[in-house]
C-alpha positions, 0 to 999 in steps of 0.5 A: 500500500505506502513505501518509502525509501531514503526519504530526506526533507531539508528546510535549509542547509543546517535544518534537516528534519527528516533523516533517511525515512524507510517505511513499509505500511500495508494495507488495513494497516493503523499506523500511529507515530509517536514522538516529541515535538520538532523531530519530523512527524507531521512534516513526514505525514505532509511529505505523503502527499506533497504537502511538504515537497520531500528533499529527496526519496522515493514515495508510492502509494497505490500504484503511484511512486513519485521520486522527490528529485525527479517529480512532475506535477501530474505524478503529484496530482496522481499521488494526493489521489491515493490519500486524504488528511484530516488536518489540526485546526480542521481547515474546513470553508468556513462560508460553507455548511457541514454538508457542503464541506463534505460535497466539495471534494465529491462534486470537485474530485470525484465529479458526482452530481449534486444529488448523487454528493449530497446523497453520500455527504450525508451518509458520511455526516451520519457516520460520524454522527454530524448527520443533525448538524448538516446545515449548521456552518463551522462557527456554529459547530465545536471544535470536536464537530468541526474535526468530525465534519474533516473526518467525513470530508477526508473519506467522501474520496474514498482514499487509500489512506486516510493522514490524522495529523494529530487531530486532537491537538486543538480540541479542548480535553472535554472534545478529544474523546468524540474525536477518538471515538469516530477515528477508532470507528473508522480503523474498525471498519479496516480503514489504511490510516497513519496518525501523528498522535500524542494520545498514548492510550488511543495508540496502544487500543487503536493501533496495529502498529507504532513509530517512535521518531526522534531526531527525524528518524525512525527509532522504533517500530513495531507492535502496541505492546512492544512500543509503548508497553516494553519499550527498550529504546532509551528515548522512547522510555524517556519520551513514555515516562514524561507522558505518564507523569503528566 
């Protein structure tokens, strides 16, 4: 499903953020990345899809591959085709309804008509339990509804992947259960899905799979009770126990 080779993201000569990435995620897979804050989660999970244009590397995803230091912008179009992200701060229109950011992508993107986009927007607004807030625009709506609205935008294109670019980071801590819960809902019904996360717990229930980064590389990889119940990395228990005192 993903595989990235040799991946480097330099944003001048003396920040290197990201740090010879390798990484292989298969599909049904449920990713979390862990990490303190500055060692390169996001900016790898915005490399993904060209968000953050990669220094050099090679990403595929699907069928697509994009090699960072040959692209074209038709290979960029056909990998953000494979993925969606549900973004922090929500990123919603805010001059439209609940229902409306949802039917944008399938009226834009996937070129339903407005029948066939409001048909499927609403059945996604019900997934996540956003149906009764269809008409409401994002000022009206908390930030725990608006995150569920950019949950149901990122699958109305039926991606590949689904990017969480930690979701619940701006959400007020009475908010981030919600949140969690309509994600877990998702990974339940075998959604592909890479998640930048400081929810330890959630990572631990949810996940198939954990990253620790540290440094912008890869210092852990494997299995919830490994990472994060056994850890042996030294930073990573370091990173643990800080998360366990707060």
């Amino acid at each position: 499903m993903i595989q990235v080779d040799h991946l480097y993201k330099k944003f001048d000569e003396n920040t290197e953020v990201l740090k010879d990435i390798n990484l292989h995620i298969s599909k049904n897979e449920v990713v979390s990345i862990l990490g303190p804050s500055g060692t390169g989660k996001s900016t790898l999970l915005r490399c993904l899809n060209y968000l953050c244009v990669p220094t050099k590397g090679v990403i595929r995803i699907g069928d697509t591959t994009v090699d960072a230091e040959h692209h074209k912008k038709s290979d960029v179009r056909a990998l953000r085709r494979h993925s969606s992200m549900v973004f922090q701060n929500y990123n919603l229109f805010k001059n439209m309804t609940a229902l409306q950011n949802v039917m944008e992508a399938l009226i834009q993107v996937q070129k339903k008509s407005k029948k066939e986009a409001e048909e499927r927007a609403i059945e996604l607004l019900e997934k996540v339990g956003m149906a009764d807030r269809k008409d409401f625009y994002p000022s009206k709506l908390s930030g725990g509804q608006q995150q569920r609205v950019g949950i149901a935008r990122a699958l109305a294109v039926s991606p590949d992947v689904i990017l969480f670019d930690e979701p619940t980071s701006a959400l007020d801590p009475e908010l981030v259960g919600e949140v969690l819960n309509t994600i877990q809902k998702i990974a339940e019904d075998g959604a592909t899905m890479i998640l930048v996360t400081h929810e330890i717990r959630f990572a631990r229930e949810v996940s198939s799979r954990v990253l620790f980064m540290d440094e912008g590389r890869i210092a852990a990889d494997g299995k919830p009770e490994d990472i994060i119940s056994h850890p042996q990395n030294p930073r990573l228990q370091q990173f643990l126990k800080y998360f366990a005192q707060t």
